[in-house]
C-alpha positions as a LaTeX table, in Angstrom:
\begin{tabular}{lrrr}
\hline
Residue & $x$ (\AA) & $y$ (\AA) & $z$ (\AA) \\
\hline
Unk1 & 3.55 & $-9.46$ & $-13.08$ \\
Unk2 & 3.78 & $-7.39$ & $-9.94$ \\
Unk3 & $-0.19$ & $-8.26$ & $-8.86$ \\
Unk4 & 0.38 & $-11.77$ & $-9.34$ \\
Unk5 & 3.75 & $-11.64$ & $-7.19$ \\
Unk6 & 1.37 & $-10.01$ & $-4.42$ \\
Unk7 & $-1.29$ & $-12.60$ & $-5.18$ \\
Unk8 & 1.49 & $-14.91$ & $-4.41$ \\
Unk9 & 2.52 & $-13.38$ & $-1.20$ \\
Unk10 & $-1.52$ & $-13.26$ & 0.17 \\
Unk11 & $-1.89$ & $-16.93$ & $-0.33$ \\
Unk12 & 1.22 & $-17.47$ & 1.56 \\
Unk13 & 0.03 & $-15.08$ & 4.46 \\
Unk14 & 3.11 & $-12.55$ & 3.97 \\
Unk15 & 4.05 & $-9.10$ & 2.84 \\
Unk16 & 5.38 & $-8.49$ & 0.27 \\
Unk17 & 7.99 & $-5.82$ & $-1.36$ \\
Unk18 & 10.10 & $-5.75$ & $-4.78$ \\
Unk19 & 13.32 & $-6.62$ & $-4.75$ \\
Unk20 & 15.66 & $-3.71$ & $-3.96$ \\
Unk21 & 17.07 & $-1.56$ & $-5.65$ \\
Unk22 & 14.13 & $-0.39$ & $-8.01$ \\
Unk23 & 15.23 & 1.51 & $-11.17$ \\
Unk24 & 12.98 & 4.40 & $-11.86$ \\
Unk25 & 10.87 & 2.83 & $-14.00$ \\
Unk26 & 10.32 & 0.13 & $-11.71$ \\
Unk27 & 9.67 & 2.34 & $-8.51$ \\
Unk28 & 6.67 & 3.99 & $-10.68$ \\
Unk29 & 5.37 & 1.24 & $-11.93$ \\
Unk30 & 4.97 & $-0.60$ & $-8.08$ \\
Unk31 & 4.05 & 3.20 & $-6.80$ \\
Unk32 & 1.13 & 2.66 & $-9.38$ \\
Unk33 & $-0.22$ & $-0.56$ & $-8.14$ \\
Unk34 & 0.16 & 0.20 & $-4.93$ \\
Unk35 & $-1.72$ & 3.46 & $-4.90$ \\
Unk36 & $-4.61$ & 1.78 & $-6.92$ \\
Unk37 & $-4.02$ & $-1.17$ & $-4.53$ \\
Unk38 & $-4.36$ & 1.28 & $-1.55$ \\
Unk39 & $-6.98$ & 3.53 & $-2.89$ \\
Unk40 & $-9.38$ & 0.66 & $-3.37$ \\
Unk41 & $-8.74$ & $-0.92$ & 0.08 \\
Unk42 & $-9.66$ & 2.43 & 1.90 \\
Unk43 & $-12.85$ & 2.79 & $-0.33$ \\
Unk44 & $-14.08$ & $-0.60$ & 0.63 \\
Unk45 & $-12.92$ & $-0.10$ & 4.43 \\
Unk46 & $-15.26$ & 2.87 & 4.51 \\
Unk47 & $-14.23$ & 5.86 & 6.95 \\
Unk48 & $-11.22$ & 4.79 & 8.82 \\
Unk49 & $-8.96$ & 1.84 & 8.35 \\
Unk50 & $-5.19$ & 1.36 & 9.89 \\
Unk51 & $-1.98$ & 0.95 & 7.79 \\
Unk52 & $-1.80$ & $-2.17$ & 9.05 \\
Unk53 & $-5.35$ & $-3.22$ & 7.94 \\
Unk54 & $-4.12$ & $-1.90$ & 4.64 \\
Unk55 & $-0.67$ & $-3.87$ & 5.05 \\
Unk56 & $-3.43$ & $-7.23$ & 5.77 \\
Unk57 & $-5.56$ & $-6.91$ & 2.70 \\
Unk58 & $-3.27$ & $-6.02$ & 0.35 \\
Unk59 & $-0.19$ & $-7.98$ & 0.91 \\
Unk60 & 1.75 & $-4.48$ & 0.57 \\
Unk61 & 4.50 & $-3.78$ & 3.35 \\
Unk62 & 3.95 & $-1.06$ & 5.87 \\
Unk63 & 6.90 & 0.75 & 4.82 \\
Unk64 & 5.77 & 0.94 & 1.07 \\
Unk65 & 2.16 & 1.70 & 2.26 \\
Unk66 & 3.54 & 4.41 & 4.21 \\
Unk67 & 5.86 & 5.83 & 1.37 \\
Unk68 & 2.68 & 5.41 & $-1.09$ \\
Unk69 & 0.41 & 7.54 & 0.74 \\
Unk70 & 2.43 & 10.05 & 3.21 \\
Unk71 & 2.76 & 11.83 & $-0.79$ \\
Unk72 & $-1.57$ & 11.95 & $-0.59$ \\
Unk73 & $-1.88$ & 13.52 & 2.39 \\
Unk74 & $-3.49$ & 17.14 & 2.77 \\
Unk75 & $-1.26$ & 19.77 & 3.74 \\
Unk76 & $-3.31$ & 20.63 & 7.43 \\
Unk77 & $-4.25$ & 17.53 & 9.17 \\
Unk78 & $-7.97$ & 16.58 & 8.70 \\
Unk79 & $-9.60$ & 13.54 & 8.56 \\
Unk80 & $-6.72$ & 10.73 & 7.77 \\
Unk81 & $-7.58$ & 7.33 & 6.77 \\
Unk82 & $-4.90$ & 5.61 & 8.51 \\
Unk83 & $-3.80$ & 5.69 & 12.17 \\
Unk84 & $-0.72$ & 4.27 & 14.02 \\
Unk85 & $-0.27$ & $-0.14$ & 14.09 \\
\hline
\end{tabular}
């Protein structure tokens, strides 16, 4: 249910975002998708790739791509793979 909703949203052009507010379950269960989402984008980009490239190819808002990965970063800054939109 929530890939086709973002299938949806890519054929219209638009990002999308579940409805707010998200129980707990719910928040997982989108955090899931969009880290796999996410994950599979930046292996595909290659080395470096923007959170709004991200935001393009998957449908998934920048504020949700943002709150998805900010979790995944390293502790000391190395190599990122996102850089200010």
């Amino acid at each position: 249910m929530i890939e086709f909703s973002y299938l949806l949203s890519q054929r219209e052009g638009k990002l999308g975002s579940p409805e707010k507010p998200l129980s707990d379950l719910g928040l997982l269960g989108y955090r899931a998708y969009w880290a796999e989402k996410i994950v599979e984008t930046v292996l595909v980009a290659g080395e470096e790739i923007s959170v709004d490239e991200i935001a393009q190819a998957t449908s998934i808002t920048h504020a949700d791509v943002m709150n998805t990965c900010v979790p995944c970063l390293p502790c000391r800054p190395a190599r990122t793979f996102y850089r200010s939109y």
